[in-house]
C-alpha positions in Angstrom: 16.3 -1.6 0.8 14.8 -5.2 1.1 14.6 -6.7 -2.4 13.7 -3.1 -3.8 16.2 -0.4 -3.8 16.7 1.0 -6.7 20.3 1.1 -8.1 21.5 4.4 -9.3 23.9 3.3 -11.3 21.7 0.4 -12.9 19.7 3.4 -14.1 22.1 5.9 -15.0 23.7 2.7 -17.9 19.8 2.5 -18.8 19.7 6.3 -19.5 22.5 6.3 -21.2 21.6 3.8 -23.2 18.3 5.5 -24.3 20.0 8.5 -24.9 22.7 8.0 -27.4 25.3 7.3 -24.7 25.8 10.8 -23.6 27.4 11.2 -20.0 24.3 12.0 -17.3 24.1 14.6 -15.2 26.0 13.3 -13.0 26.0 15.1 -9.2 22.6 16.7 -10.4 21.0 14.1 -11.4 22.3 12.0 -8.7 21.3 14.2 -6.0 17.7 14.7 -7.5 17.4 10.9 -7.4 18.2 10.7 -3.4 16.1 14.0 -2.4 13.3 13.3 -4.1 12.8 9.4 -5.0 11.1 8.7 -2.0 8.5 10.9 -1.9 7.9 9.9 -5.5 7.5 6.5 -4.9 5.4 7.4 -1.5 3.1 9.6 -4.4 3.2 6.2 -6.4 2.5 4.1 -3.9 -0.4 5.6 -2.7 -2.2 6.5 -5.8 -1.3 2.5 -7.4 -1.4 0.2 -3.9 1.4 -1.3 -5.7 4.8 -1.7 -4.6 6.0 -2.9 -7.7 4.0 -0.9 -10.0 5.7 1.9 -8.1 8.8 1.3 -7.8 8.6 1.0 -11.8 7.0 4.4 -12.6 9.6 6.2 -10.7 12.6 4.4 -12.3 10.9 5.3 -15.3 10.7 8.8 -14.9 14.2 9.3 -13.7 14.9 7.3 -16.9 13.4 9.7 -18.6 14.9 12.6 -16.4 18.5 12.0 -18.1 19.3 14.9 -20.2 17.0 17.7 -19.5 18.0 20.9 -18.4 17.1 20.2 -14.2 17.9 23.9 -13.5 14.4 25.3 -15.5 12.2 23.5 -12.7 11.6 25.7 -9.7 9.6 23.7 -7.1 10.9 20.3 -7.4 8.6 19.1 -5.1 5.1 20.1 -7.0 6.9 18.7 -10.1 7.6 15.5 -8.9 4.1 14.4 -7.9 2.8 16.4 -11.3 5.5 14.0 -13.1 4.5 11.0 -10.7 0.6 11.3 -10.7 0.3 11.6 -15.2 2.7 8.3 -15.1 0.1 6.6 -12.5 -3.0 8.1 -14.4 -2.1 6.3 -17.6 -1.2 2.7 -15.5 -4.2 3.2 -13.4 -6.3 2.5 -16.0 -4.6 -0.3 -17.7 -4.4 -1.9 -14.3 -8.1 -1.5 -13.9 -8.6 -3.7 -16.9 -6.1 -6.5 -15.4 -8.1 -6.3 -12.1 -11.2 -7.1 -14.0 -9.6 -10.6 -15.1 -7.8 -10.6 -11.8 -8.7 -14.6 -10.0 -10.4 -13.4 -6.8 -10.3 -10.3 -4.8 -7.5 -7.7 -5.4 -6.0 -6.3 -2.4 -3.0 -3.5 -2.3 0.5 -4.9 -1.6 2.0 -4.7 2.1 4.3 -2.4 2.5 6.7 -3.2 5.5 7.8 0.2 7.7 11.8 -1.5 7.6 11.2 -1.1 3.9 10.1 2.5 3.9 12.8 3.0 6.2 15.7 2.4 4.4 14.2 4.0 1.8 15.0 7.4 3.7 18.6 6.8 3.9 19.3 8.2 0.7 16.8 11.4 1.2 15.6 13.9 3.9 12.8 13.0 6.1 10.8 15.8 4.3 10.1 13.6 1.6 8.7 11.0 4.1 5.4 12.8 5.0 2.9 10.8 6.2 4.9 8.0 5.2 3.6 4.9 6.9 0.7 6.6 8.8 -2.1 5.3 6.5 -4.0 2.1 7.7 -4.0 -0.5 5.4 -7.6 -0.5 5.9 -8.0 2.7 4.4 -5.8 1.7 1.5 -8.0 -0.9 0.4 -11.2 2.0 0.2 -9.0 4.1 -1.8 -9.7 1.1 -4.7 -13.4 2.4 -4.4 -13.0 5.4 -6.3 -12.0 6.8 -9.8 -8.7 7.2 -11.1 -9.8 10.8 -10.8 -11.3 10.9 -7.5 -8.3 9.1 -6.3 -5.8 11.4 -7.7 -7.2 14.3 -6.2 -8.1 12.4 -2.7 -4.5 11.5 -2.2 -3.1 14.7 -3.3 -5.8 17.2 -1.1 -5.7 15.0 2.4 -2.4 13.2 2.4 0.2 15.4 0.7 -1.7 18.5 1.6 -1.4 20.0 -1.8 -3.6 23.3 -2.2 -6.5 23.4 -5.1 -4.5 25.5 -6.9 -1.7 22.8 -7.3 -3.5 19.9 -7.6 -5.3 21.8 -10.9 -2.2 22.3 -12.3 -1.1 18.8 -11.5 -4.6 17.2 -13.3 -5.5 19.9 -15.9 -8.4 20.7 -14.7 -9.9 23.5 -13.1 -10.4 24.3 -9.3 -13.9 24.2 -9.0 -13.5 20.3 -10.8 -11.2 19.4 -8.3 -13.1 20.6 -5.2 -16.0 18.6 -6.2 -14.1 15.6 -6.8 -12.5 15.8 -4.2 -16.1 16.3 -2.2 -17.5 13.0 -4.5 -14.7 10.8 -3.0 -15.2 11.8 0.6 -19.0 11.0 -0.2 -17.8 7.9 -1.3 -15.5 6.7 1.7 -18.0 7.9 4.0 -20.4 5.8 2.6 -18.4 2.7 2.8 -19.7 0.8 6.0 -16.2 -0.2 7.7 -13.8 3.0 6.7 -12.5 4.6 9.7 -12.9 8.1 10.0 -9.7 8.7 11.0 -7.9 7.4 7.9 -4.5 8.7 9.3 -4.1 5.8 11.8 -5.7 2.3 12.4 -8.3 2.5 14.9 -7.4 1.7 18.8 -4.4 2.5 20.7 -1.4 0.4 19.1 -1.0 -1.5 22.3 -4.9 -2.8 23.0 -4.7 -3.0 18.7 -1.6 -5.7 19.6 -3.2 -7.5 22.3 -6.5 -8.0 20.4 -4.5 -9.2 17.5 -2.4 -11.9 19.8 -5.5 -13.2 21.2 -6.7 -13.2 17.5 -4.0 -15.2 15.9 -3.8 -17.7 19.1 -7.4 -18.1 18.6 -7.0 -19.1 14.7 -3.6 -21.3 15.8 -6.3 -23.3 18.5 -9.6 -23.4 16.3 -11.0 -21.3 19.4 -14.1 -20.9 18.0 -15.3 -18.9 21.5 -12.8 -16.6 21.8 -12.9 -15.6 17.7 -17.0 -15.1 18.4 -15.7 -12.4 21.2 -13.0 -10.7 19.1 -15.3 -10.1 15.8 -17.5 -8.2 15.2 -20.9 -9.1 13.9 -20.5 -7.7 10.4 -17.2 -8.8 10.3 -16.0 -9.1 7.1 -12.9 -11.4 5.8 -10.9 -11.0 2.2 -8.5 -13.0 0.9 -5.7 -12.1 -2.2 -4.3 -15.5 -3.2 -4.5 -14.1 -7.3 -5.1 -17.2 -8.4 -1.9 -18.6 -7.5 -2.7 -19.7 -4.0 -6.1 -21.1 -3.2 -8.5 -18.2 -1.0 -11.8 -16.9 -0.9 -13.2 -15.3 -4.5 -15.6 -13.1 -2.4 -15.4 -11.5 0.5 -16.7 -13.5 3.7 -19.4 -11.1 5.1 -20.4 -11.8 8.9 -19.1 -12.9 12.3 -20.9 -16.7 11.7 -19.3 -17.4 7.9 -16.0 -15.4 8.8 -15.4 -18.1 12.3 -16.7 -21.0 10.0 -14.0 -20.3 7.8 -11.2 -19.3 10.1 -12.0 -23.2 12.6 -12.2 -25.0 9.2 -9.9 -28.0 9.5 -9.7 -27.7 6.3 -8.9 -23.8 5.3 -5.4 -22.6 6.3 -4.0 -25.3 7.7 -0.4 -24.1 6.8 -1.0 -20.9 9.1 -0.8 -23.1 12.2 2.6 -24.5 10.8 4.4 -21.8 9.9 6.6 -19.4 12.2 4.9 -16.4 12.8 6.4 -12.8 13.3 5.4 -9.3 14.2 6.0 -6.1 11.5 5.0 -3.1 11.7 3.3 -1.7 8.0 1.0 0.8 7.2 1.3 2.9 10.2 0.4 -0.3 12.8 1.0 -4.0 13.1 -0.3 -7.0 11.2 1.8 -11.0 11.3 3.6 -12.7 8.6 3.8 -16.2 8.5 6.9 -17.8 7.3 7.9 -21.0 6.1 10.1 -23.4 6.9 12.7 -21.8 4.2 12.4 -18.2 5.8 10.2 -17.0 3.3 6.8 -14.9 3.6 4.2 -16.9 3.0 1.4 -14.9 4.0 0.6 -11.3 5.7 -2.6 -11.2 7.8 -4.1 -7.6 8.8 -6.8 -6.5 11.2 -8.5 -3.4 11.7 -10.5 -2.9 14.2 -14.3 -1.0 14.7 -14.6 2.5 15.3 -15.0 1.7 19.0 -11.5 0.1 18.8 -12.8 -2.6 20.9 -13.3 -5.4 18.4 -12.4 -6.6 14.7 -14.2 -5.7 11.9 -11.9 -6.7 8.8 -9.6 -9.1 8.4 -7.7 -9.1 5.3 -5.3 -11.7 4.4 -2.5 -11.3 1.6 -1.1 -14.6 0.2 -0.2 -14.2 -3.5 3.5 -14.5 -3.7 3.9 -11.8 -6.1 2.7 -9.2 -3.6 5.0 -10.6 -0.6 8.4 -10.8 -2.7 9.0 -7.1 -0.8 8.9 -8.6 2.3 12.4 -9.6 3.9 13.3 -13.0 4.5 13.9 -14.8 8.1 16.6 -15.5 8.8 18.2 -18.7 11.0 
């Protein structure tokens, strides 16, 4: 995996560690790890919008796996997002308080499909459901809701987990959960750019591509004509540089301030020197702009209006910290 498998045996010397020194469970433990890691971190993932944040809680819990009797559990599958989900719970409300002092607007990590892909080497395609099929679009309104709401809005419509289960999962009853769950689709629905069909990014891949390439060659030429044909007129623009690279603190609302930024002379300047590459993530396409060292520099996604014919968001992800997942280019 690029920059983030985890290594099996790094963990199995850090159980050890914590446990005394006894010997794992070897073959078990091993095989619990390649079966079910990905879906856990897929569970993470989706719940925290944070690769690293989720790549951390699922070391943690298999960590914390070393030692206990693995034969008492009888549907490993329900107790690996009940294990997963309490873990996110507890960091999804410290992170909340980090986002408050966060420089700027917070946007979820990219997650590149070659990333997710190796991922699957060690485990059965099973575990990959719905893997990469969720817009990036869509990720971003999942930072809308509650902790709660989110919980039970990624466990009911992605993972297809029954009431019953998800109760379980949360401690709470079934009639809570349904109208949670109800209170978060109220919410989404709501929100003025969510696509309906949260599953995919809006528009056939290949007119989604060739509005994108006229998009990018537009921002490359300062085309200020052809941007004011591609956006729409509530576009909207965000920026994530975190305070470490310098962006937008709010969210550029409309087609006139989002094509005033994008022909500044000034703004993004580097974007029209850097090498620019195609990657598929989050179920479509967005580009990453590399510099002259092969390394990502900055990831910029579209999503398009519900009638797939032109862009309503544009989100662009420069903080280095949330592009360190991405591979390098190499010569």
């Amino acid at each position: 995996m690029v920059n983030g498998k985890l290594n099996m045996e790094a963990h199995q010397d850090k159980a050890e560690a914590l446990d005394g020194g006894n010997a794992p469970q070897g073959k078990d433990l091993e095989q619990l790890y390649r079966s079910y890691r990905p879906y856990a971190f897929m569970v993470a993932y989706r719940l925290l919008g944070s690769v690293s944040d989720a790549e951390d809680v699922v070391q943690d819990w298999f960590t914390e796996m070393h030692g206990r009797p693995l034969s008492t559990v009888e549907n490993w599958k329900a107790y690996t997002a009940k294990s997963i989900t309490n873990r996110c719970l507890n960091l999804m409300k410290s992170a909340r308080r980090r986002r408050e002092g966060y420089v700027g607007e917070w946007l979820p990590e990219p997650l590149p499909h070659s990333y997710w892909t190796l991922a699957l080497m060690d485990g059965p395609y099973e575990a990959a459901e719905q893997a990469d099929t969720l817009s990036y679009a869509y990720l971003v309104m999942l930072e809308k809701l509650s902790a709660a709401e989110r919980v039970v809005f990624v466990l009911r419509e992605m993972f297809e987990y029954d009431y019953g289960t998800i109760s379980d999962i949360l401690g709470k009853s079934e009639v809570s959960c349904r109208k949670i769950f109800s209170r978060a689709r109220q919410r989404l629905a709501e929100e003025p750019t969510t696509n309906p069909d949260y599953g995919v990014a809006s528009g056939t891949p290949s007119h989604k591509l060739k509005l994108m390439n006229r998009f990018v060659e537009a921002v490359q030429h300062y085309d200020a004509s052809a941007l004011m044909e591609l956006l729409t007129d509530d576009a909207v623009l965000i920026s994530d540089g975190g305070g470490k690279v310098r962006s937008a603190i709010n969210p550029i609302i409309s087609r006139k301030r989002v094509l005033a930024l994008l022909t500044s002379r000034r703004a993004f300047r580097k974007l029209r020197e850097w090498d620019i590459r195609n990657m598929e993530m989050h179920g479509g396409q967005s580009f990453v702009y590399y510099d002259e060292l092969g390394q990502a520099k900055v990831v910029i996604t579209l999503e398009l209006a519900r009638d797939g014919e032109r862009i309503q968001q544009v989100f662009i992800i420069m903080n280095p910290d949330k592009l360190r997942y991405l591979p390098k280019l190499t010569p």
